[in-house]
VOGUTOR-304007 format. One record per residue (C-alpha): residue number from 1; residue in one letter; y, z, x. Coordinates in pm, 1 decimal, padded with zeros to 6 digits. Layout:
<sites>
   i aa        Y        Z        X
 NUM  a        Y        Z        X
...
</sites>
This chain:
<sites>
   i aa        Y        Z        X
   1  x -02336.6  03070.9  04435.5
   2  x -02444.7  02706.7  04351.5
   3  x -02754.1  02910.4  04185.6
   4  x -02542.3  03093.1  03956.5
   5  x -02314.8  02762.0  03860.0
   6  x -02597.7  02640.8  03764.6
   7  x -02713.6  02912.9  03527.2
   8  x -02379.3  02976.7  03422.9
   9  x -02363.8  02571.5  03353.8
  10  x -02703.7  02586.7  03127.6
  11  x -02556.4  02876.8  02946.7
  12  x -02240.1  02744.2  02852.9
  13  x -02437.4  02445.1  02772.1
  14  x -02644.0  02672.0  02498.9
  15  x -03029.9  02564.6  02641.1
  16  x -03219.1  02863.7  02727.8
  17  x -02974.6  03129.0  02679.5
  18  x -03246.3  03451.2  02608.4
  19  x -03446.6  03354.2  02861.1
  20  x -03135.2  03324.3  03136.3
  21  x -03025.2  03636.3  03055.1
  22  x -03379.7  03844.9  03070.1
  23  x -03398.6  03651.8  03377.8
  24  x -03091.2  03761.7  03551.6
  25  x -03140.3  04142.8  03410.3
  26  x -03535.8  04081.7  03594.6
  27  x -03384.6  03999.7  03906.7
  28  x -03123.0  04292.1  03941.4
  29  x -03382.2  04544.3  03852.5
  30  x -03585.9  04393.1  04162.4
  31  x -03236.6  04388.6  04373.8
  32  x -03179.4  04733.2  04286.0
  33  x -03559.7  04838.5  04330.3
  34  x -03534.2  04679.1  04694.3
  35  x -03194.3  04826.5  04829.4
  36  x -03379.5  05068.5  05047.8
  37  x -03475.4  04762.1  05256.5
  38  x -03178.1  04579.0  05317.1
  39  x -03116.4  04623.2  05709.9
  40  x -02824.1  04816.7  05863.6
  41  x -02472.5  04685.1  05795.4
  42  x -02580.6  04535.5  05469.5
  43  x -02345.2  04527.6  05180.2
  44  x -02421.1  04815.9  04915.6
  45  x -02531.3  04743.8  04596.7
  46  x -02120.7  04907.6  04472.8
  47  x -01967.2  04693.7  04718.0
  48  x -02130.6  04383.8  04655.0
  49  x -02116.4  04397.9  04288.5
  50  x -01726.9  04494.8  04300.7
  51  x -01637.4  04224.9  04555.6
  52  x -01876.1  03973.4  04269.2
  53  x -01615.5  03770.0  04085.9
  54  x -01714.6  03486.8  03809.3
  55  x -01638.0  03119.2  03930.4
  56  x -01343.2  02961.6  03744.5
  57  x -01492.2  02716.9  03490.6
  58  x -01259.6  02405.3  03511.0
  59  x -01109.7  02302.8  03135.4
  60  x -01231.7  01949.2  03031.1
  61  x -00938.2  01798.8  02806.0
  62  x -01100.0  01511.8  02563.6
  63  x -00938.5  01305.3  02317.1
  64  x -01188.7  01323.9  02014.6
  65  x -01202.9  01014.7  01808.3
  66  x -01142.7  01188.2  01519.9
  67  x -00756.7  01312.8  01584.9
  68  x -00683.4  00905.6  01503.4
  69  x -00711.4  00969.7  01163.6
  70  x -00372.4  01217.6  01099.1
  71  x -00174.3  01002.2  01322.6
  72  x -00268.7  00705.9  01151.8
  73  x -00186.0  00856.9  00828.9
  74  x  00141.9  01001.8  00939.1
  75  x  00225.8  00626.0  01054.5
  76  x  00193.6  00474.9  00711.5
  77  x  00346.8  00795.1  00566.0
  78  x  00661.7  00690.5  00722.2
  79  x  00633.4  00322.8  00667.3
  80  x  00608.7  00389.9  00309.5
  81  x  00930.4  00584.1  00346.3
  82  x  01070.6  00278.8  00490.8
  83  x  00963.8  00032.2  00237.5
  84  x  01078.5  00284.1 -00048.6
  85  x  01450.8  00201.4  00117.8
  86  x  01416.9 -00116.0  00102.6
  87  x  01306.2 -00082.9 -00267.5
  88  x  01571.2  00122.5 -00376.2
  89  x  01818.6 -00143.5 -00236.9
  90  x  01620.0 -00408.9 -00400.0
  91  x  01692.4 -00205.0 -00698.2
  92  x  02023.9 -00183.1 -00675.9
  93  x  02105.7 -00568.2 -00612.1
  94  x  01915.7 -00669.2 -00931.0
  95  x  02122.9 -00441.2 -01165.4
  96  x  02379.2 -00555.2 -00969.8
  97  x  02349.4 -00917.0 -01038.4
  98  x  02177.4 -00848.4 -01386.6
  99  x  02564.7 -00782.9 -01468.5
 100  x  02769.8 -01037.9 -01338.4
 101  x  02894.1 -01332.2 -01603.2
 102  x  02711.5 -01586.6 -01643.5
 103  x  02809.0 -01954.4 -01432.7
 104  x  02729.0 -02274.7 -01498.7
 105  x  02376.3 -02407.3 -01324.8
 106  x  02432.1 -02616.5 -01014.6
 107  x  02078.8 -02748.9 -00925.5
 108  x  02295.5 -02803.1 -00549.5
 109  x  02308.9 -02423.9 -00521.0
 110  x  02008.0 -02179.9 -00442.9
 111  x  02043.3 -01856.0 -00708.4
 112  x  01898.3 -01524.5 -00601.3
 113  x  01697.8 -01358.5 -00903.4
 114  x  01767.7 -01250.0 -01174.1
 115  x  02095.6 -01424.9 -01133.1
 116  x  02278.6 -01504.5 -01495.3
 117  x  02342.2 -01859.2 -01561.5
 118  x  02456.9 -02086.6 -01843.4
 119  x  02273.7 -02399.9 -01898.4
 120  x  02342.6 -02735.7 -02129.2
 121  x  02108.5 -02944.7 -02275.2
 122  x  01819.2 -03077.8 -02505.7
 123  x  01447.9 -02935.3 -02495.6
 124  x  01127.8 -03190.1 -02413.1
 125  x  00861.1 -03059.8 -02665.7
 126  x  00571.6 -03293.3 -02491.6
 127  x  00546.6 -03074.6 -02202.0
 128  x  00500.1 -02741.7 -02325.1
 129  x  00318.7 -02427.3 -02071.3
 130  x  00222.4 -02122.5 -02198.0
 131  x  00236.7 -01821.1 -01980.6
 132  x -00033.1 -01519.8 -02017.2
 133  x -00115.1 -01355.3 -02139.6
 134  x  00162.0 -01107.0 -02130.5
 135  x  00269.7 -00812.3 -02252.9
 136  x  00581.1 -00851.3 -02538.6
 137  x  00928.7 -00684.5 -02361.3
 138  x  01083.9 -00472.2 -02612.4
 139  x  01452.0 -00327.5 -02414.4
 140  x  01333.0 -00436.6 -02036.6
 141  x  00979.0 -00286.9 -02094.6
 142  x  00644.5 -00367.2 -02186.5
 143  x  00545.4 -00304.7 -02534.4
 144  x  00174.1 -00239.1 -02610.8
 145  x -00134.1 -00466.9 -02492.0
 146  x -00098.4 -00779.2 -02350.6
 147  x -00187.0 -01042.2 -02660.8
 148  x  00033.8 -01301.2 -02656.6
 149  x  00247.2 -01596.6 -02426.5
 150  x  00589.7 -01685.6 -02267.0
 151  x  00653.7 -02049.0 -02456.8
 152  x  00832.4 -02287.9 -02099.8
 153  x  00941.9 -02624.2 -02207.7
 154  x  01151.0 -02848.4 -01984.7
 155  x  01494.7 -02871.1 -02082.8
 156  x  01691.3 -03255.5 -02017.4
 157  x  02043.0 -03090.5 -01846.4
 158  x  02349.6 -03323.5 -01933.2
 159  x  02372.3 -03415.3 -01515.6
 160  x  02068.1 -03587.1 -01572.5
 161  x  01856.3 -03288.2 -01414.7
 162  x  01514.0 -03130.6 -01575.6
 163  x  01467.4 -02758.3 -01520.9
 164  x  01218.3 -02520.8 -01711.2
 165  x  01295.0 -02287.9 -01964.8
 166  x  01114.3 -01932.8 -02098.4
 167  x  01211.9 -01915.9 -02421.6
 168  x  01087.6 -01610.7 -02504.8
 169  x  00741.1 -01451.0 -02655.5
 170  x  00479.7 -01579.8 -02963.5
 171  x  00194.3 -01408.9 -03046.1
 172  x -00066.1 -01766.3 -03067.2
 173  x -00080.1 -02098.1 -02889.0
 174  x -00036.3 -02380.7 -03085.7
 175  x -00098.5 -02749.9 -03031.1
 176  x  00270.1 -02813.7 -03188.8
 177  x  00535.9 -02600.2 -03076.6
 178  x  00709.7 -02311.2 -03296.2
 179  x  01005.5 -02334.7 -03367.0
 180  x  01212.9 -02614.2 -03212.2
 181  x  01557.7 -02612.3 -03184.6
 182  x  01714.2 -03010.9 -03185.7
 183  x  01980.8 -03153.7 -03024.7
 184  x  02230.2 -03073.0 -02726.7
 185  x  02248.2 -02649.8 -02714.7
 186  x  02400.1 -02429.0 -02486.4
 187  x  02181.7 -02092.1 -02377.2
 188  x  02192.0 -01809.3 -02144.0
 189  x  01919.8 -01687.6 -01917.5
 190  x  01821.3 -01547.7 -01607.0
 191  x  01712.9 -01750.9 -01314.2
 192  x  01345.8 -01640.3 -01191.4
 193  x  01091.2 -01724.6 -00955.6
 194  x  00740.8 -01788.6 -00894.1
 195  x  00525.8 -01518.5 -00915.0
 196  x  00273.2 -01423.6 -00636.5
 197  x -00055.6 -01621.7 -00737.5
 198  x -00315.3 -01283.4 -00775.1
 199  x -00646.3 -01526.8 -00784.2
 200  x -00552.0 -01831.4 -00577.1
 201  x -00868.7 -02025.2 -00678.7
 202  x -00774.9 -01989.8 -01074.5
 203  x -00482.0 -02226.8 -01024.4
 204  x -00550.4 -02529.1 -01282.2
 205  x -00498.7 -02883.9 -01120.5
 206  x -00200.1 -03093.5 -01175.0
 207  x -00185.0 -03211.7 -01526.3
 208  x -00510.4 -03042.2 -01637.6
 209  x -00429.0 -02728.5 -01807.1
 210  x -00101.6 -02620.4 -01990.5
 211  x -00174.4 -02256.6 -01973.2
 212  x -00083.2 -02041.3 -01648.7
 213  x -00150.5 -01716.5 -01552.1
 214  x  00104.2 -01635.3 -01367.0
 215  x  00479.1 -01824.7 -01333.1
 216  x  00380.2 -02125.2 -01125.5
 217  x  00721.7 -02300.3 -01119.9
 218  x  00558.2 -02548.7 -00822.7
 219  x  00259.0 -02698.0 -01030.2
 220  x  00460.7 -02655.6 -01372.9
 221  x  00761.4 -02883.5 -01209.5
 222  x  00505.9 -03160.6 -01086.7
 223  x  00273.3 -03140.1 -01411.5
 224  x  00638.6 -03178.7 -01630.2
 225  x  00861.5 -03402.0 -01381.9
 226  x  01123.4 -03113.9 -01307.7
 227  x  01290.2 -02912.7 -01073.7
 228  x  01135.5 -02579.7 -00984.6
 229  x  01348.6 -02342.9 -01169.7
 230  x  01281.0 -02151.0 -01446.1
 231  x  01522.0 -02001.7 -01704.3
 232  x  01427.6 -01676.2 -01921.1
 233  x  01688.4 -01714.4 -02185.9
 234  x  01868.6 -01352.0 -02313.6
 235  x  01755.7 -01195.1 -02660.6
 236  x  02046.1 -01320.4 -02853.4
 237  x  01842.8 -01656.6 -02876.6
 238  x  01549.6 -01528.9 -03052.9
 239  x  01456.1 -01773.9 -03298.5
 240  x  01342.6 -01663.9 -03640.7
 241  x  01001.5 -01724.1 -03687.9
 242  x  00959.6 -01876.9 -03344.7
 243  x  00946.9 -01716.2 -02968.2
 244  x  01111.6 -01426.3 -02923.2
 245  x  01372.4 -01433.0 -02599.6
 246  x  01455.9 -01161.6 -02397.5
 247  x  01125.6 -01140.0 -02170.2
 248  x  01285.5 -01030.4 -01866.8
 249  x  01136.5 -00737.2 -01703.3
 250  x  01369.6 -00542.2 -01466.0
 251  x  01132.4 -00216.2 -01430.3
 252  x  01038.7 -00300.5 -01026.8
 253  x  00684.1 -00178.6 -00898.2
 254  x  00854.7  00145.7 -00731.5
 255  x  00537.9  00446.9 -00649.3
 256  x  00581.7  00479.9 -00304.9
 257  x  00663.1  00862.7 -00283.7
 258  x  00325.3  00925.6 -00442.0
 259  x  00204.0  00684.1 -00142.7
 260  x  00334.7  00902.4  00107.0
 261  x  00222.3  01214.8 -00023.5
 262  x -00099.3  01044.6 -00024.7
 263  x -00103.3  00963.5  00338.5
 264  x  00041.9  01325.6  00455.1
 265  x -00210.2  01491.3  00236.8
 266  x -00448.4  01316.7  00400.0
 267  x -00317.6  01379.0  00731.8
 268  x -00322.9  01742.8  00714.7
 269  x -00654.3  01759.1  00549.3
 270  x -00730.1  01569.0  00874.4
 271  x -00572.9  01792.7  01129.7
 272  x -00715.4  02111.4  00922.9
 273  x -01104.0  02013.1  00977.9
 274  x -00987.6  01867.3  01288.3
 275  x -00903.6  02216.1  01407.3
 276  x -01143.5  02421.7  01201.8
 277  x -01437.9  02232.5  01308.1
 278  x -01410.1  02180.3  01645.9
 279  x -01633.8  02227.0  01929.7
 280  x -01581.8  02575.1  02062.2
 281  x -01710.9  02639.3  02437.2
 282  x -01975.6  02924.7  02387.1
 283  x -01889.0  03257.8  02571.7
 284  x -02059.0  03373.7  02903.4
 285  x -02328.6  03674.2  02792.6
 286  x -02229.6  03987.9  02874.7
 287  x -02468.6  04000.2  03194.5
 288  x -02132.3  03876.6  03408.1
 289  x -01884.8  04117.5  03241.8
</sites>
């Protein structure tokens, strides 16, 4: 018995298979060639091969490395689900908000964003950023390649506060700003925040450069002496011949049901050569039948 586990274990195994089997017919021509000899009270040759039965070959259960990979990708199939929710109610606040009346700025009060607000005072030319570039907004989109800047100058409030302001879109900087609108004015706008810094290490110094890449309201308050907020001003004060308002972009980043048909494809193109490539267990030849 423990001679025939072990041939049966070699076989299974794939090493040698031919030879075990010309083997095993070798020795059963002998056996059957030496029957006459067996003594009295011996098994026959019917009896002993009926009464043969094949040992039970105990199943081996792994976990392949391998069957990770769809479980993994069924995981972030669903969290992208999740964050899609989250999106959509994102969504649905801004336009929200986006419609509300405008109130009077209170520099004591923290806006959300994209929050309308009406705001009182005269501009301070000296301290002028450009932002970009940037694509021009034409009706809440983006409007061909990005080849021009947002023009932010701090704006003296009449309590005494500085804030920033985007007024709007010009094609060129220019050492002296385009134009300037004098005196005390009251404008609309749209409070907004910073924007994630993409390339941390392209951030100019403080009082070094007066073009940003991205809407740095931080460094743009301590380079101007003002409070980080930032005003995008509506389109109705577009100035002729100067920077054209009504940059605010509401289209949000929103692709995540492509995302999770990317990670279920890839999950069941998992599982399939998961399943079609496995390791089978070879059979037992037909010498045991």
């Amino acid at each position: 018995k423990q001679w025939y586990q072990r041939r049966v274990r070699v076989c299974t195994r794939g090493q040698c298979k031919k030879f075990l089997i010309q083997t095993l017919r070798t020795q059963r021509n002998q056996s059957n060639g030496n029957s006459h000899h067996r003594p009295r009270g011996a098994c026959s040759r019917s009896h002993s091969s009926s009464s043969f039965q094949r040992p039970e070959v105990k199943k081996e259960w792994r976990i392949h490395p391998m069957t990770s990979i769809p479980v993994v990708c069924f995981i972030l199939g669903w969290w992208q689900i999740e964050r899609r929710k989250a999106k959509l109610q994102l969504i649905a606040d801004i336009e929200s908000r986006y419609l509300l009346e405008p109130v009077p700025f209170d520099s004591d009060q923290e806006y959300p964003e994209y929050t309308p607000v009406c705001i009182t005072g005269e501009y301070d030319y000296s301290k002028e950023f450009y932002l970009g570039p940037r694509h021009e907004i034409v009706d809440y989109r983006d409007k061909g390649e990005p080849g021009g800047y947002h023009s932010i100058v701090p704006m003296l409030l009449e309590s005494g506060e500085r804030i920033l302001v985007d007024r709007g879109f010009v094609s060129t900087r220019t050492d002296t700003p385009i134009g300037q609108v004098t005196g005390s004015v009251t404008q609309v706008g749209y409070i907004r925040h910073a924007e994630g810094a993409v390339f941390a290490s392209l951030a100019p110094a403080v009082g070094t450069s007066q073009t940003y890449i991205w809407r740095d309201s931080q460094m743009m308050a301590k380079c101007a002496g003002t409070l980080p907020v930032t005003v995008e001003l509506i389109s109705q004060h577009t100035i002729p011949g100067g920077p054209i308002a009504g940059q605010t972009r509401l289209s949000v980043y929103n692709k995540h049901v492509e995302y999770v048909i990317t990670w279920w494809g890839m999950g069941i193109a998992s599982l399939f050569f998961i399943f079609r490539f496995r390791r089978k267990p070879k059979s037992i030849p037909s010498v045991f039948k």
